[in-house]
NUGU-211299 format. One record per residue (C-alpha): x, y, z; residue in one letter; residue number from 1. Coordinates in nm, 3 decimals. Layout:
NUGU-211299
<r px="X" py="Y" pz="Z" r="A" k="NUM"/>
...
//
This chain:
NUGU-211299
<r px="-0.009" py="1.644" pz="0.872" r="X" k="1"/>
<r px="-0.268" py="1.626" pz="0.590" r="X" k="2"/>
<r px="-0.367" py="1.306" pz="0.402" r="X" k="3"/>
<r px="-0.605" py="1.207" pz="0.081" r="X" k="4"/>
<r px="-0.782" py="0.952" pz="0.039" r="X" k="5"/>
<r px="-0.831" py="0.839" pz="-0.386" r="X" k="6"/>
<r px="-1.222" py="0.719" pz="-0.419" r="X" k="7"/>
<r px="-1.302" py="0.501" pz="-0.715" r="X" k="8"/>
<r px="-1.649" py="0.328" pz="-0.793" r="X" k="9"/>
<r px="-1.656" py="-0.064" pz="-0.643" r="X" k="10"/>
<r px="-1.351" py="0.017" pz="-0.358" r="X" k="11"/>
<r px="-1.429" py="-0.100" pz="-0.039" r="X" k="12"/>
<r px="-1.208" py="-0.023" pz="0.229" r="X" k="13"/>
<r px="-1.220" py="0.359" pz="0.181" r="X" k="14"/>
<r px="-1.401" py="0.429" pz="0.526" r="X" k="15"/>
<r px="-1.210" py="0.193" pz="0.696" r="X" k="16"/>
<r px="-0.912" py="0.402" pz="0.558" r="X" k="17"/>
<r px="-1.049" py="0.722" pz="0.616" r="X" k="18"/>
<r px="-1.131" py="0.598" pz="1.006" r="X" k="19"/>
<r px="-0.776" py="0.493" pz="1.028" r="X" k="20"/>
<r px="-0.614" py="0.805" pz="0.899" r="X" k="21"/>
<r px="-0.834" py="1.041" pz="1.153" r="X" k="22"/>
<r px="-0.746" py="0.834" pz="1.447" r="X" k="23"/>
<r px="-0.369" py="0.843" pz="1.385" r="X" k="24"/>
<r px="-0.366" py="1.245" pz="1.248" r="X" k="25"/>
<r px="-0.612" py="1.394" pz="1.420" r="X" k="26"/>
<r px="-0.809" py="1.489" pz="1.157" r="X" k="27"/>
<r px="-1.030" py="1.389" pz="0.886" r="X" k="28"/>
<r px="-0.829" py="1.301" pz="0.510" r="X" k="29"/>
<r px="-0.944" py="1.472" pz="0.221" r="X" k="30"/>
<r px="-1.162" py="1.249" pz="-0.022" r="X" k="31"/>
<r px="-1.063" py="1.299" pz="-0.410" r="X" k="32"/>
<r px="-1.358" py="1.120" pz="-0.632" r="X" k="33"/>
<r px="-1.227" py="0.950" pz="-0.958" r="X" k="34"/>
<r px="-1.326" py="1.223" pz="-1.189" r="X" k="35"/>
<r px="-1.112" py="1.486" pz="-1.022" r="X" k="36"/>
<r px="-0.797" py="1.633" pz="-1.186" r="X" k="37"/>
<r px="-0.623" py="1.782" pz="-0.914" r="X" k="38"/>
<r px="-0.563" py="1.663" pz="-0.531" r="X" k="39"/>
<r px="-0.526" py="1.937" pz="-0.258" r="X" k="40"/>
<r px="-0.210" py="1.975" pz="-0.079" r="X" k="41"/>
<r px="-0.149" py="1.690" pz="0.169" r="X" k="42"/>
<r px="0.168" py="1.507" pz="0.274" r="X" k="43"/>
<r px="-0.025" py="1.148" pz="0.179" r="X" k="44"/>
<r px="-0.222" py="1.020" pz="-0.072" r="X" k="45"/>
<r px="-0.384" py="0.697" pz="-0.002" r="X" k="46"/>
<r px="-0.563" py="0.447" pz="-0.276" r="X" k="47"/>
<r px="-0.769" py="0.161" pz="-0.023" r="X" k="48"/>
<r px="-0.835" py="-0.143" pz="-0.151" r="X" k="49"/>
<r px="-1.205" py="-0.326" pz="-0.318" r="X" k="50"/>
<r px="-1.244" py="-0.376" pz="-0.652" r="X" k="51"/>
<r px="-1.235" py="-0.070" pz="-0.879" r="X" k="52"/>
<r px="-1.460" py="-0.103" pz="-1.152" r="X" k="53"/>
<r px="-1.574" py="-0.457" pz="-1.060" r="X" k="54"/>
<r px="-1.225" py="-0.530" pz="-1.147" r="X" k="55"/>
<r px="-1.248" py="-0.617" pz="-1.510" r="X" k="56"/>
<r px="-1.017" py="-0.637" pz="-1.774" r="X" k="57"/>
<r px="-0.753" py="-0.697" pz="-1.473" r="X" k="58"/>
<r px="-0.745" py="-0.572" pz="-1.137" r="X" k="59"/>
<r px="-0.714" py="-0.212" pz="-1.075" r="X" k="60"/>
<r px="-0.635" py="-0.183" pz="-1.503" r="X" k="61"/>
<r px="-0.940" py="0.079" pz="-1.568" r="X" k="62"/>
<r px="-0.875" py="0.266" pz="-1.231" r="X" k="63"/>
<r px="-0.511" py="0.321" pz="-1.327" r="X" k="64"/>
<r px="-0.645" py="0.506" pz="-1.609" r="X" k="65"/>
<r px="-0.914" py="0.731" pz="-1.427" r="X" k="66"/>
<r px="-0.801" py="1.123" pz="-1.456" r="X" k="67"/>
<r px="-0.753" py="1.117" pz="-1.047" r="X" k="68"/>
<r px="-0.458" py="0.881" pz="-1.139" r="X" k="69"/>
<r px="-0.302" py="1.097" pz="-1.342" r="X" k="70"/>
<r px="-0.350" py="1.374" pz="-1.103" r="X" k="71"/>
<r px="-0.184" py="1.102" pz="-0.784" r="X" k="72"/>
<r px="0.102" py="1.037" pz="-1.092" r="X" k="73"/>
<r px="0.168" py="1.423" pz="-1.102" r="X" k="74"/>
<r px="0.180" py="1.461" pz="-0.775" r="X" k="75"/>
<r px="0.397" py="1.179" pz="-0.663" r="X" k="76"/>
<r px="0.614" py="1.304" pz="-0.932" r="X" k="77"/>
<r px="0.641" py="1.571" pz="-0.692" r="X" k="78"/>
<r px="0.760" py="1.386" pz="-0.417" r="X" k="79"/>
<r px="0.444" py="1.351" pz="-0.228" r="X" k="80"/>
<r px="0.399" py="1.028" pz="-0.031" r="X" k="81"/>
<r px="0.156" py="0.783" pz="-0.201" r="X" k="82"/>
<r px="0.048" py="0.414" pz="-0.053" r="X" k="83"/>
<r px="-0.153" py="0.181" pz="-0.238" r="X" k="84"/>
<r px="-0.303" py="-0.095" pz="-0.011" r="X" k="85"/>
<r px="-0.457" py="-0.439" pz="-0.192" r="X" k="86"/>
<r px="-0.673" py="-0.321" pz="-0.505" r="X" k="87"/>
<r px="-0.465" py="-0.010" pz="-0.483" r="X" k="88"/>
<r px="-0.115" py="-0.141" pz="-0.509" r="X" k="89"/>
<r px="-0.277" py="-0.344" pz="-0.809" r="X" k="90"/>
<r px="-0.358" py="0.010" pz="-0.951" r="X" k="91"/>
<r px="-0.042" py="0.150" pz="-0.899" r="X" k="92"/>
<r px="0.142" py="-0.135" pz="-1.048" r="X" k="93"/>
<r px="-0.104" py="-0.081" pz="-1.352" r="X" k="94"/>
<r px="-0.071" py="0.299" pz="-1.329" r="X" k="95"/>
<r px="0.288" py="0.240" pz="-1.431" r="X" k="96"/>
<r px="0.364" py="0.378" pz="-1.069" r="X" k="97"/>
<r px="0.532" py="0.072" pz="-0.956" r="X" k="98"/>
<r px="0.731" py="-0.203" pz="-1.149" r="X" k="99"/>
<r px="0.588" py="-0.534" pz="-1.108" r="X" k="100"/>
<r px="0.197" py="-0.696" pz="-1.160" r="X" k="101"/>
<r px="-0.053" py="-0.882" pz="-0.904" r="X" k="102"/>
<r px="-0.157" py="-1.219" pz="-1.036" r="X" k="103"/>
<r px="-0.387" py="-1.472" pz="-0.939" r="X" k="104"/>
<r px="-0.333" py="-1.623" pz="-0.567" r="X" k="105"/>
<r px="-0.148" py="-1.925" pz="-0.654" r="X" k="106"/>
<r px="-0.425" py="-2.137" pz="-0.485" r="X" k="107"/>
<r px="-0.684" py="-1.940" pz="-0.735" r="X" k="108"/>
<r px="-0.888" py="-1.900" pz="-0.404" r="X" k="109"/>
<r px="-0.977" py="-1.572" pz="-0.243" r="X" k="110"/>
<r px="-0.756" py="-1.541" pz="0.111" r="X" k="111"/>
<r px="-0.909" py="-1.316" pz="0.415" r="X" k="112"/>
<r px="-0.640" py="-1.410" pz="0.701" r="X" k="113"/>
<r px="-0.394" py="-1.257" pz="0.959" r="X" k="114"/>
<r px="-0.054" py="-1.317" pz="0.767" r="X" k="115"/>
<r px="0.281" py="-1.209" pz="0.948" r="X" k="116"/>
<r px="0.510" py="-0.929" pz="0.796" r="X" k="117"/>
<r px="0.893" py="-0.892" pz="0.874" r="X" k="118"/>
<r px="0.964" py="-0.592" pz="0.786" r="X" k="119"/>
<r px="1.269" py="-0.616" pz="0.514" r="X" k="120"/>
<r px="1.370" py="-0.218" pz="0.512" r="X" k="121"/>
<r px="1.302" py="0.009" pz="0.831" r="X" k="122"/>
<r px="1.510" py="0.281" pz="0.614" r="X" k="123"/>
<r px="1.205" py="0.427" pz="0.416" r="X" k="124"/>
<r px="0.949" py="0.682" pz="0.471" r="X" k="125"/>
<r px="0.726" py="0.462" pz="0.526" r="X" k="126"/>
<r px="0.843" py="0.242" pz="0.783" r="X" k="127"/>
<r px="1.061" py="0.482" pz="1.025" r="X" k="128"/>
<r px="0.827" py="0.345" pz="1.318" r="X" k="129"/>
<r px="0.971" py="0.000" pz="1.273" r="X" k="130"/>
<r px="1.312" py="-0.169" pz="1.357" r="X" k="131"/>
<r px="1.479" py="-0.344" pz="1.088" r="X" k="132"/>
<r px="1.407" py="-0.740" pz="1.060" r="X" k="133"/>
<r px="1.056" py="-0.685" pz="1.315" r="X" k="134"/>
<r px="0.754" py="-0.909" pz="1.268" r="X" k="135"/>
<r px="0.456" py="-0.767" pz="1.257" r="X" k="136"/>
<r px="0.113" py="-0.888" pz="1.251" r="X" k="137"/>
<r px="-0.153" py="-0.761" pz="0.988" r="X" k="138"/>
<r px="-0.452" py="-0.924" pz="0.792" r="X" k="139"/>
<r px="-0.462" py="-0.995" pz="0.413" r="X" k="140"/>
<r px="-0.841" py="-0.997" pz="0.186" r="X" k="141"/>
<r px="-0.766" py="-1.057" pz="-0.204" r="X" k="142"/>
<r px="-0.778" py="-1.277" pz="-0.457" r="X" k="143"/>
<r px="-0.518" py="-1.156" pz="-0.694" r="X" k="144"/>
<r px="-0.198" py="-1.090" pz="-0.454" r="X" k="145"/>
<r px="0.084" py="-1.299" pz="-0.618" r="X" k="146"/>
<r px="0.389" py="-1.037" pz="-0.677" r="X" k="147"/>
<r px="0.538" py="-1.101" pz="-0.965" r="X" k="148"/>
<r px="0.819" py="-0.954" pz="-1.191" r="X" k="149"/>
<r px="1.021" py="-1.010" pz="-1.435" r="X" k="150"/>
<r px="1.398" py="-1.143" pz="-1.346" r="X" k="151"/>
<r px="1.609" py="-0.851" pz="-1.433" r="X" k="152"/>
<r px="1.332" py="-0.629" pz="-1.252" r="X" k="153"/>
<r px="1.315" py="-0.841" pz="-0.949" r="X" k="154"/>
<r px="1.687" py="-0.807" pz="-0.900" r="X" k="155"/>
<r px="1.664" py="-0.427" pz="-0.877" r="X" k="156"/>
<r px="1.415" py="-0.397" pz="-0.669" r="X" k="157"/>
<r px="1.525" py="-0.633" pz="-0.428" r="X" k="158"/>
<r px="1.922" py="-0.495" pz="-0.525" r="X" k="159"/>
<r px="1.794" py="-0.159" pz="-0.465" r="X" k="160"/>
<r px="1.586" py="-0.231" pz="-0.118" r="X" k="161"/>
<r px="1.293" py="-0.134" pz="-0.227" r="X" k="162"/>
<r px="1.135" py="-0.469" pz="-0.080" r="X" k="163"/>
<r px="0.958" py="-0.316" pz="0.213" r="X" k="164"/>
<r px="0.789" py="-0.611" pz="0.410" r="X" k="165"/>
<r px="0.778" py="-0.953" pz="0.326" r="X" k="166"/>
<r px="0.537" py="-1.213" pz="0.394" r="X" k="167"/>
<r px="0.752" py="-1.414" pz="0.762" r="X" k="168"/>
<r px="0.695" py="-1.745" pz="0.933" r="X" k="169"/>
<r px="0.552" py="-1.946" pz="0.632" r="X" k="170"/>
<r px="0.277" py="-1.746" pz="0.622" r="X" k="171"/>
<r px="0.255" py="-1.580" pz="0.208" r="X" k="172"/>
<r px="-0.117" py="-1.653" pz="0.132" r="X" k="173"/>
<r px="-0.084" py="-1.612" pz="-0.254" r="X" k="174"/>
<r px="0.251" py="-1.759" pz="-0.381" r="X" k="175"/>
<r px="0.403" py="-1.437" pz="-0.443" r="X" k="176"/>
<r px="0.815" py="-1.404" pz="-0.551" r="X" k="177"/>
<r px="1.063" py="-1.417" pz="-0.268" r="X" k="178"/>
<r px="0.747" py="-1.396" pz="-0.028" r="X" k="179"/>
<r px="0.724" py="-0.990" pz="-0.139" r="X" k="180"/>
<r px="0.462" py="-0.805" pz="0.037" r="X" k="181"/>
<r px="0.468" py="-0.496" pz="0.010" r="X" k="182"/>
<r px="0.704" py="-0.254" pz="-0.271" r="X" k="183"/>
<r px="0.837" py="0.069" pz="-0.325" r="X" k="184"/>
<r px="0.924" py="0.303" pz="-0.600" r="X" k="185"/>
<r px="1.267" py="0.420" pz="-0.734" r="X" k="186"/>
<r px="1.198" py="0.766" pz="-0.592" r="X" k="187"/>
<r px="1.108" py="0.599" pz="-0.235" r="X" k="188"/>
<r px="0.786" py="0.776" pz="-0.219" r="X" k="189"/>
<r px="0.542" py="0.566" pz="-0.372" r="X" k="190"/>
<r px="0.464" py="0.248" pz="-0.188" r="X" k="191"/>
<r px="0.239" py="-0.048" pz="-0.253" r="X" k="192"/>
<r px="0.159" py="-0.341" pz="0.002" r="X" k="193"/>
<r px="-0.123" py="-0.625" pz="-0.045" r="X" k="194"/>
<r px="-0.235" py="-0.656" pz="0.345" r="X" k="195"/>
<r px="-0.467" py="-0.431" pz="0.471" r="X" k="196"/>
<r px="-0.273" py="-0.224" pz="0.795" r="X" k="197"/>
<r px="-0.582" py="0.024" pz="0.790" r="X" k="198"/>
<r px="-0.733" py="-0.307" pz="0.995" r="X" k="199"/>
<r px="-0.527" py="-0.334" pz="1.229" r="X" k="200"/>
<r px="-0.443" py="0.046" pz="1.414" r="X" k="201"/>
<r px="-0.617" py="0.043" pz="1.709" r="X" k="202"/>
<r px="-0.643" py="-0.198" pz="2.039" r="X" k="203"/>
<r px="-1.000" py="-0.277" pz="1.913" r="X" k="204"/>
<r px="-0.893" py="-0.442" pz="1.612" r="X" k="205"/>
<r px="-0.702" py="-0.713" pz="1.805" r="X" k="206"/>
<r px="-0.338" py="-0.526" pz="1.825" r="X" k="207"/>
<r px="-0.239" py="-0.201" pz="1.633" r="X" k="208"/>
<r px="0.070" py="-0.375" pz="1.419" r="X" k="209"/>
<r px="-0.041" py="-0.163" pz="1.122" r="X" k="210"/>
<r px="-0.034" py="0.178" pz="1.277" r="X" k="211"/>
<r px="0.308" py="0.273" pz="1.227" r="X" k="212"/>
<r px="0.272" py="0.301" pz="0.866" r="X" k="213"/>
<r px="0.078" py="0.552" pz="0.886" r="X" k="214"/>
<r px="0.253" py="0.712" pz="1.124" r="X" k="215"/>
<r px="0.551" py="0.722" pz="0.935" r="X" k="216"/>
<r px="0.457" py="0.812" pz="0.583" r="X" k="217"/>
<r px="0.276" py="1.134" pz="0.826" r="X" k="218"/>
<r px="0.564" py="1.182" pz="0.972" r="X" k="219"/>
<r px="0.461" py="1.121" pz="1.346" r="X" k="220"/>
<r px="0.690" py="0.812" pz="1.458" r="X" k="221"/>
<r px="0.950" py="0.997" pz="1.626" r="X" k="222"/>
<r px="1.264" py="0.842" pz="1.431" r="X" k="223"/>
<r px="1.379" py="1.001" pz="1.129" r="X" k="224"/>
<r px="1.528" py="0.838" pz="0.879" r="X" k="225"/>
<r px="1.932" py="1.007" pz="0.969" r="X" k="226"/>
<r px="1.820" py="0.793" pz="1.287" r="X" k="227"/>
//
């Protein structure tokens, strides 16, 4: 299974991304740099998380309109898998790719923690390596993580089960709605999440909680989702 990996000027987290996906595949992910119009054929697309563009105007709002955007847009139009993690679910969100915005951290303090995730739908493609209602470990860095939306979009999303993970155990670091974490797109192949799982894959990081992400958005948990 073949993966991509977005790169955009000021992101941080791209090797650590890049590491993660090559452990868990097998092999290296593609890199796509920002000016890039197209994006090989792979079964993922990742944007890591930083701070595109120093983050001005609003987090991840020049990114979203960088031509390799348009190129993930197309092809997640497709149906390919796409996940956003921290600065890029804030691009996706301001790509248009995902209903909601990331706000301030209601404590208007940066956060770099261990939060704990239950995971609210083990039904999508990106979670198949989960079990419905599981707890899983996984650290948060941002400063701008509060989910919000507005009321008539909140109830769909969370009407339609396209709430993914939620911040568990009293543990939401930045005040976001109904303690969302993580969020998916209408078609179920677009999914952005603020903690960082690309942390947390391999004994070495303290536990591997975050690996089965990856694993299912690649296909390679083992369950489908007729399981």
């Amino acid at each position: 299974m073949k993966a991509a990996v977005v790169l955009l000027p000021g992101l941080n987290r791209d090797r650590d991304m890049i590491a993660a996906l090559t452990s868990i595949s097998g092999s290296a992910p593609a890199t796509v740099w920002q000016t890039e119009t197209t994006i090989p054929k792979v079964d993922l697309i990742v944007v890591p998380g930083g701070f595109s563009f120093g983050d001005y105007l609003r987090c991840g709002a020049i990114a979203a309109r960088s031509p390799v955007m348009r190129a993930v847009a197309d092809e997640a139009a497709r149906g390919v898998a796409v996940l956003g993690v921290c600065n890029g679910f804030q691009i996706l969100c301001e790509a248009g790719l995902l209903p909601g915005a990331l706000m301030r951290n209601t404590s208007l303090k940066f956060v770099c923690r261990e939060v704990k995730l239950e995971v609210a739908n083990a039904q999508t493609r990106f979670t198949t390596a989960y079990s419905q209602g599981q707890v899983i470990r996984c650290p948060v860095a941002h400063h701008d993580g509060n989910y919000f939306a507005d009321a008539e979009t909140l109830a769909r999303v969370e009407g339609e089960g396209r709430v993914v993970f939620r911040y568990a155990e009293s543990t939401n670091p930045n005040g976001a709605l109904n303690d969302i974490a993580a969020v998916l797109n209408e078609g179920g192949n677009v999914l952005g999440m603020m903690p960082h799982p690309e942390n947390l894959v391999e004994p070495e990081h303290g536990g591997t909680d975050g690996r089965g992400i990856f694993e299912s958005a690649l296909g390679l948990s083992g369950r489908s989702l007729a399981a």
